[in-house]
N, CA, C and O atoms as a CHARMM CRD file, in Angstrom:
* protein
*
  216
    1    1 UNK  N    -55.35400  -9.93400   2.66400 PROA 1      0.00000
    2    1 UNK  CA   -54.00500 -10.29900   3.03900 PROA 1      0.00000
    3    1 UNK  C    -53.28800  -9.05100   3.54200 PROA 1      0.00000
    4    1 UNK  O    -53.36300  -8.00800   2.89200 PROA 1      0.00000
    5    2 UNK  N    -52.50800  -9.13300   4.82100 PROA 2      0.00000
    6    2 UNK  CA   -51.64900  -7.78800   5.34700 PROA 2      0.00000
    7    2 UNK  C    -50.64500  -7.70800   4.54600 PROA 2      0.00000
    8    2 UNK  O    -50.05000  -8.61900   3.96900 PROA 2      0.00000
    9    3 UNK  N    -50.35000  -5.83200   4.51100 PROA 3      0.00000
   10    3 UNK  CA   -48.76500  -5.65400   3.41100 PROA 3      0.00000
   11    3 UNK  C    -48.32400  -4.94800   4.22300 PROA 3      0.00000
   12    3 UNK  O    -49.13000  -4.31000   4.90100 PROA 3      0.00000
   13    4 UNK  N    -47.15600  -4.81900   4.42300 PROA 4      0.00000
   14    4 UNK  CA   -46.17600  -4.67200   4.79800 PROA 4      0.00000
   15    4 UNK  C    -46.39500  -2.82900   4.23900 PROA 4      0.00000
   16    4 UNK  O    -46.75100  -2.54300   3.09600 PROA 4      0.00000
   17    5 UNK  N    -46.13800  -1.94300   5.15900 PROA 5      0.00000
   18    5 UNK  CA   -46.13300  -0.70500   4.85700 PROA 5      0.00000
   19    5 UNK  C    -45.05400   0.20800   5.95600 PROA 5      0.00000
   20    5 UNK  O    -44.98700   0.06200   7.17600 PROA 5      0.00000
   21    6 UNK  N    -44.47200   0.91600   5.32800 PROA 6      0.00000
   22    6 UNK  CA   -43.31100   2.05100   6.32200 PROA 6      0.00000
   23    6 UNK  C    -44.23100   3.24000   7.04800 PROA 6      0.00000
   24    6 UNK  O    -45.28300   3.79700   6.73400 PROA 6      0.00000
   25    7 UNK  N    -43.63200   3.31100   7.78300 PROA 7      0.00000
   26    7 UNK  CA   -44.21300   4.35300   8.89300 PROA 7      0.00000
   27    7 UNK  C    -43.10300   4.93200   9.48300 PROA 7      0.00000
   28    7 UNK  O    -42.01600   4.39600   9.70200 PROA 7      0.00000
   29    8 UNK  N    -43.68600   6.81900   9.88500 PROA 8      0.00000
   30    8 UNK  CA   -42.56600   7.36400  10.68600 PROA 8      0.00000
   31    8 UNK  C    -43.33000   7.99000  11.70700 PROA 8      0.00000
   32    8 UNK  O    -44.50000   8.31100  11.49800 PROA 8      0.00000
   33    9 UNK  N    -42.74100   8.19800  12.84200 PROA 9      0.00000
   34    9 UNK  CA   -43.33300   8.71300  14.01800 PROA 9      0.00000
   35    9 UNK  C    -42.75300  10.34900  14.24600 PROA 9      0.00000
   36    9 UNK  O    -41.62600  10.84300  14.28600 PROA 9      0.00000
   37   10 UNK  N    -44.04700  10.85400  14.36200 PROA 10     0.00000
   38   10 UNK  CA   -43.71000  12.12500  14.51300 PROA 10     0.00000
   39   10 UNK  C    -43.49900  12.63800  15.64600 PROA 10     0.00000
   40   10 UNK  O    -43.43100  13.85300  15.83000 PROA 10     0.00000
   41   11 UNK  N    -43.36300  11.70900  16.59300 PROA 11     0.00000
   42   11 UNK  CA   -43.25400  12.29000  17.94800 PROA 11     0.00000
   43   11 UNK  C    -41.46400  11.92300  18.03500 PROA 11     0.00000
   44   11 UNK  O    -40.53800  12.73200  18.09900 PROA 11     0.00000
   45   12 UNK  N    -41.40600  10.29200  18.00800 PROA 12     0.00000
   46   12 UNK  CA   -39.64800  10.61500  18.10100 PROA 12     0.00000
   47   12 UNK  C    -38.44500  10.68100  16.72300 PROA 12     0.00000
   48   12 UNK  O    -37.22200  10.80900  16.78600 PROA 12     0.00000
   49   13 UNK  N    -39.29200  10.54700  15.58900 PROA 13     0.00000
   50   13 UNK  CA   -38.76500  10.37200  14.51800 PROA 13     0.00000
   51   13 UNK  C    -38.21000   8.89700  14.01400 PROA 13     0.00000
   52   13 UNK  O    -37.32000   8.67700  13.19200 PROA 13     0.00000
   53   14 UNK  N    -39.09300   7.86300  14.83600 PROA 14     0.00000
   54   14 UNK  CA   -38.22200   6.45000  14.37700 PROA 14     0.00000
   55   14 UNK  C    -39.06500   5.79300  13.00600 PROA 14     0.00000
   56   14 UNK  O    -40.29200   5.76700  12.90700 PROA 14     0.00000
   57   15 UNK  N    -38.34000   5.40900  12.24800 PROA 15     0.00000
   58   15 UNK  CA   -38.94600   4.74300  11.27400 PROA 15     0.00000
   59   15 UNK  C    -38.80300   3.21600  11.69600 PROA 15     0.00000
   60   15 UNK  O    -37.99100   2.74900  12.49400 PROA 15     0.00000
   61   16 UNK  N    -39.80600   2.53400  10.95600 PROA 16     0.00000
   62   16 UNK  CA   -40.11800   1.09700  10.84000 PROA 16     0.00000
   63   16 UNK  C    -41.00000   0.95700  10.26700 PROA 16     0.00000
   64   16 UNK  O    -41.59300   1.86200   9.68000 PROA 16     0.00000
   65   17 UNK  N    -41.49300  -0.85100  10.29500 PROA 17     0.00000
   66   17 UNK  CA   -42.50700  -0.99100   9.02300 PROA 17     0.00000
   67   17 UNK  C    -43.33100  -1.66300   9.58600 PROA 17     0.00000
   68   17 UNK  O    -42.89600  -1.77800  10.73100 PROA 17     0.00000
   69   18 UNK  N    -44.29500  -2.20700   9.50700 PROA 18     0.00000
   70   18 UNK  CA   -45.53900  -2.78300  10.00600 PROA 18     0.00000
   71   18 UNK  C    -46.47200  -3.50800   9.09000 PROA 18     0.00000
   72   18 UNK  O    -46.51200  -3.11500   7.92400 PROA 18     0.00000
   73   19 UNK  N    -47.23900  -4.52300   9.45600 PROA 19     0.00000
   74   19 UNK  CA   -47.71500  -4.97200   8.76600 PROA 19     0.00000
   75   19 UNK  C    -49.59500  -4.64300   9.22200 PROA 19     0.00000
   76   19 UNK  O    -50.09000  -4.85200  10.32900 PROA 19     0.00000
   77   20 UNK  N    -50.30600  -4.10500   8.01000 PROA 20     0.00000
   78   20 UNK  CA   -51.36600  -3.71200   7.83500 PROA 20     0.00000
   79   20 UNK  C    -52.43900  -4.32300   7.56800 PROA 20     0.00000
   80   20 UNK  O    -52.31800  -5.08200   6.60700 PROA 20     0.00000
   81   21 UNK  N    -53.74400  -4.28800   8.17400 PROA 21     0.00000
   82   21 UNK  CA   -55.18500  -5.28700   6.78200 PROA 21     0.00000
   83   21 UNK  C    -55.30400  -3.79300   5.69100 PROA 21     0.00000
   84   21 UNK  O    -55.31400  -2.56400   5.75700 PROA 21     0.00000
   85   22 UNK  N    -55.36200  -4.67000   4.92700 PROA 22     0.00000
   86   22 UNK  CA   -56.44700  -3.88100   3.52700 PROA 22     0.00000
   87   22 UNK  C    -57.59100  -3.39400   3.84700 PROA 22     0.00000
   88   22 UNK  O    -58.12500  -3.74700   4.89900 PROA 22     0.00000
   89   23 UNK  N    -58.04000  -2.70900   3.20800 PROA 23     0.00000
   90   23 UNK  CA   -59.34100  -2.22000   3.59100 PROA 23     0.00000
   91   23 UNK  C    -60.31000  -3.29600   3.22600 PROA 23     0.00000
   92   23 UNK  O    -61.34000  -3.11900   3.87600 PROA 23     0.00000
   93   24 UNK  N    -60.40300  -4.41500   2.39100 PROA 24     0.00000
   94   24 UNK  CA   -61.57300  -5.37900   2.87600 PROA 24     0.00000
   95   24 UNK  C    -61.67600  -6.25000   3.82800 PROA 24     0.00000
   96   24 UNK  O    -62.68400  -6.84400   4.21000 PROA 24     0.00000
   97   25 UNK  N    -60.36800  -6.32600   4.28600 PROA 25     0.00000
   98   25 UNK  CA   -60.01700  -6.79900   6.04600 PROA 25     0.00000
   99   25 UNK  C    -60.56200  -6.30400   6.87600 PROA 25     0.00000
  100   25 UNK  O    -61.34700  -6.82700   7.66700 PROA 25     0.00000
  101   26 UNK  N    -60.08000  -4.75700   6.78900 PROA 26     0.00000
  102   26 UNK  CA   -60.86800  -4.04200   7.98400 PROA 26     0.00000
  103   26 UNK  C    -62.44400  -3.79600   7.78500 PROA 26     0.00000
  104   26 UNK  O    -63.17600  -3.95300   8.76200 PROA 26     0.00000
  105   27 UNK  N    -63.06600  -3.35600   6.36000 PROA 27     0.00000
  106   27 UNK  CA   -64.26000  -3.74800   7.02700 PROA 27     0.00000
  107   27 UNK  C    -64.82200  -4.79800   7.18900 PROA 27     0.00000
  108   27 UNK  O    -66.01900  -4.67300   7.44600 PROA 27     0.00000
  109   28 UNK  N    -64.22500  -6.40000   7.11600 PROA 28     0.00000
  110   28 UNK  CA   -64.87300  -7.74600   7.66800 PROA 28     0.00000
  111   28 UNK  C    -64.80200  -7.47500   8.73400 PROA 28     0.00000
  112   28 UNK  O    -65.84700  -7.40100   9.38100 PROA 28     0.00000
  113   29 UNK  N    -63.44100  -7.19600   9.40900 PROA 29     0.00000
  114   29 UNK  CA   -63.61000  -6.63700  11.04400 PROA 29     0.00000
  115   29 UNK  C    -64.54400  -6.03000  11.67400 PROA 29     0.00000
  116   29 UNK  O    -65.07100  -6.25700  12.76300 PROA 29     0.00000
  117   30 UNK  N    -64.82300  -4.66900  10.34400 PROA 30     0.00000
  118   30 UNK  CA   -65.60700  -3.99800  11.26500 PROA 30     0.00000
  119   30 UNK  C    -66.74400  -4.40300  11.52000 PROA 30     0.00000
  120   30 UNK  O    -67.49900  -3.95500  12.38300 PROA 30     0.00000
  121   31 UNK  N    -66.97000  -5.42000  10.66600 PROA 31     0.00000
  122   31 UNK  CA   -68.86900  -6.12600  10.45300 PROA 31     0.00000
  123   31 UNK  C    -68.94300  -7.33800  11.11500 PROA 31     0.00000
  124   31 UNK  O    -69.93800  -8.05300  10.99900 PROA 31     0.00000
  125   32 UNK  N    -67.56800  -7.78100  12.10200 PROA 32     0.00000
  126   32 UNK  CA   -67.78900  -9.11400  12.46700 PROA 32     0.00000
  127   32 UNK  C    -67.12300  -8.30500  14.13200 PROA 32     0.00000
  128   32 UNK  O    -66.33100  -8.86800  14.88800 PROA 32     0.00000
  129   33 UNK  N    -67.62400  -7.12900  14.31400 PROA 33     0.00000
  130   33 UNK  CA   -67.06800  -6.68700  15.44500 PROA 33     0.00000
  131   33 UNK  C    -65.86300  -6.82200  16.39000 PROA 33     0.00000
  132   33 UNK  O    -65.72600  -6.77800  17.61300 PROA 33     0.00000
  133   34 UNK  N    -64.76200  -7.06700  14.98300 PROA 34     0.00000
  134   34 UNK  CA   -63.31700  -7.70500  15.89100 PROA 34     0.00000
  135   34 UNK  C    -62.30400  -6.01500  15.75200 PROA 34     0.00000
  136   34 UNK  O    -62.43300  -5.25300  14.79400 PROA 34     0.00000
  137   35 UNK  N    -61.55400  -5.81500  16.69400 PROA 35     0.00000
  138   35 UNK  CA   -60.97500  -4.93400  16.84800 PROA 35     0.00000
  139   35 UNK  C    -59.99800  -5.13000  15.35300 PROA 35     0.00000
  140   35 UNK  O    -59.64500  -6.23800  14.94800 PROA 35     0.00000
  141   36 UNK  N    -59.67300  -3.86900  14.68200 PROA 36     0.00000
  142   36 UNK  CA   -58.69000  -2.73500  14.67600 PROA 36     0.00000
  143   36 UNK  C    -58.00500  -2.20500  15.06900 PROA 36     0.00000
  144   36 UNK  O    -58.16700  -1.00000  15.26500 PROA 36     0.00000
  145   37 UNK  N    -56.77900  -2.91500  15.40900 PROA 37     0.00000
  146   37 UNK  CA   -55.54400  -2.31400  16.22100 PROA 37     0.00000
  147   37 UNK  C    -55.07300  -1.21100  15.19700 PROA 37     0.00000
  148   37 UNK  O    -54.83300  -1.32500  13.99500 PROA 37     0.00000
  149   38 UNK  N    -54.99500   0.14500  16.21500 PROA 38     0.00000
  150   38 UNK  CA   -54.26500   1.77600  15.32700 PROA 38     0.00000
  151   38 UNK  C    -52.32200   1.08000  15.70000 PROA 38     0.00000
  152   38 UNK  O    -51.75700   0.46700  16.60600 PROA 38     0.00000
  153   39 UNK  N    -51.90500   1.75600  14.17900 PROA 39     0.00000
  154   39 UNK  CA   -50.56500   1.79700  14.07400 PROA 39     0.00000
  155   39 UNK  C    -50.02600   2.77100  15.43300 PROA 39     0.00000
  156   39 UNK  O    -50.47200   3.79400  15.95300 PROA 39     0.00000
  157   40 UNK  N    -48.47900   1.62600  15.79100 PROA 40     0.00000
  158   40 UNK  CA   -47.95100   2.64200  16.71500 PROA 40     0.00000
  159   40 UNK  C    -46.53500   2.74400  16.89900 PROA 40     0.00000
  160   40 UNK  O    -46.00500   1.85100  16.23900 PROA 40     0.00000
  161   41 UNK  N    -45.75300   3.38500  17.45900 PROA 41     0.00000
  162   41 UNK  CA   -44.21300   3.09500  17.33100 PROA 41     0.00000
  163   41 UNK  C    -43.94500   2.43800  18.24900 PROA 41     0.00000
  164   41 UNK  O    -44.41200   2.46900  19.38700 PROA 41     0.00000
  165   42 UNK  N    -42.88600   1.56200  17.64700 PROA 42     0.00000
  166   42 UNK  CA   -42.26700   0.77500  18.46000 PROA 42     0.00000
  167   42 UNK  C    -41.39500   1.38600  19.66800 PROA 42     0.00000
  168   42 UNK  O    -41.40000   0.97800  20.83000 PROA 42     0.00000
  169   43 UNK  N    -40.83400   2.18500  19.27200 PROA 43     0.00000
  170   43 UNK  CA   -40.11800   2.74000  20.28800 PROA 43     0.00000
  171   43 UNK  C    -40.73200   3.69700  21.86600 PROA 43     0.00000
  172   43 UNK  O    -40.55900   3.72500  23.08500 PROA 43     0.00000
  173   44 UNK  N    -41.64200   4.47300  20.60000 PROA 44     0.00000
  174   44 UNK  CA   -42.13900   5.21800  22.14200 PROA 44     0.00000
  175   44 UNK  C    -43.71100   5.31200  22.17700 PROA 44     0.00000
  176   44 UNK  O    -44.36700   6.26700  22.59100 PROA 44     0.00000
  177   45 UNK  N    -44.18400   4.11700  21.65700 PROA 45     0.00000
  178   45 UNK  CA   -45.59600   3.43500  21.67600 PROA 45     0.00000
  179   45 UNK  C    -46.58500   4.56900  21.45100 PROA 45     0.00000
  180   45 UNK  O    -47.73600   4.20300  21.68800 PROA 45     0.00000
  181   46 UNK  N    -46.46500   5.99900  21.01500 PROA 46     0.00000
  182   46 UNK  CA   -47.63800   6.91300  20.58200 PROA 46     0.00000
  183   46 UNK  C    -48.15700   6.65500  19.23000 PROA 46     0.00000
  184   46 UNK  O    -47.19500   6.42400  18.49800 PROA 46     0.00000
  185   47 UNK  N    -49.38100   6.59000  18.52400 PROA 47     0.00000
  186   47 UNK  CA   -50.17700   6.34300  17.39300 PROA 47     0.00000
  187   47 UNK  C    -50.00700   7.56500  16.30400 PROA 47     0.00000
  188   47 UNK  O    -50.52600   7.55900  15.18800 PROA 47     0.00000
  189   48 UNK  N    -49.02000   8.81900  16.94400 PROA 48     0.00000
  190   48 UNK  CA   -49.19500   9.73100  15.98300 PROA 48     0.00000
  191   48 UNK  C    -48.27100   9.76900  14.79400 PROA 48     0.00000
  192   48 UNK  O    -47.47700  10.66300  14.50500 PROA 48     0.00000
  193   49 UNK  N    -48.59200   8.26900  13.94300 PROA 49     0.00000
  194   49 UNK  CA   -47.85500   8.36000  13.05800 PROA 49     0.00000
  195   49 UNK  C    -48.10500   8.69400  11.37700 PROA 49     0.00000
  196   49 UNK  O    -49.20500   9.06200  10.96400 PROA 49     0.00000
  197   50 UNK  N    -46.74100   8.47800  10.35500 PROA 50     0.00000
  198   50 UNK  CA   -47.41900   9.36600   9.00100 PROA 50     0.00000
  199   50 UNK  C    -46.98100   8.08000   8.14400 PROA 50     0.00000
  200   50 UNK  O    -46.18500   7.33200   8.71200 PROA 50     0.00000
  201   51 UNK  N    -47.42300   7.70200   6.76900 PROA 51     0.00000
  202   51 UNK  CA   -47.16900   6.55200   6.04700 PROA 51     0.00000
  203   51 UNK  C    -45.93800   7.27200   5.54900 PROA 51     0.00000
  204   51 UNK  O    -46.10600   8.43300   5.17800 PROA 51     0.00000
  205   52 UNK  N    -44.68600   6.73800   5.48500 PROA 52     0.00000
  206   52 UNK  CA   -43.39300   6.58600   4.46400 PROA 52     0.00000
  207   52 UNK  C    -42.20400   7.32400   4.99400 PROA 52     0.00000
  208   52 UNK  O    -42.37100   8.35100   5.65200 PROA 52     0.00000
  209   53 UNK  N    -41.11800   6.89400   4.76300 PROA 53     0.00000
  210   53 UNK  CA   -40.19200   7.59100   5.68500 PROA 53     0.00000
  211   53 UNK  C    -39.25600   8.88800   5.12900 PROA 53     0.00000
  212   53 UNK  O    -38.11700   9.15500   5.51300 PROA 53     0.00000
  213   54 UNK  N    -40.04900   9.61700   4.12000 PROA 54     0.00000
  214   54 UNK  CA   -39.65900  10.92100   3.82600 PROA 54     0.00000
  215   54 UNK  C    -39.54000  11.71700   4.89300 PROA 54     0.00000
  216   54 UNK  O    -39.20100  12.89200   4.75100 PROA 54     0.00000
């Protein structure tokens, strides 16, 4: 089941939250060859992000 987790972007500093698989999600994915979408910001769509909005 996906949870809901905070994210901050280190490129423009926007926080938001996203919803995640668990890790026995992702590896059914990975064993049933379905993509893994990487976390990204909403705002300025780069992946270089960090978990929590400290």
């Amino acid at each position: 089941m996906p949870e809901r987790v905070r994210f901050r972007c280190n490129n423009c500093g926007n926080r938001f939250e996203t919803e995640v698989l668990d890790e026995d999600e992702r590896r059914e994915a990975r064993r049933e060859n379905r993509p893994t979408n990487a976390v990204h910001c909403p705002e300025c769509h780069r992946t270089d992000v960090r978990r929590g909005w400290d």
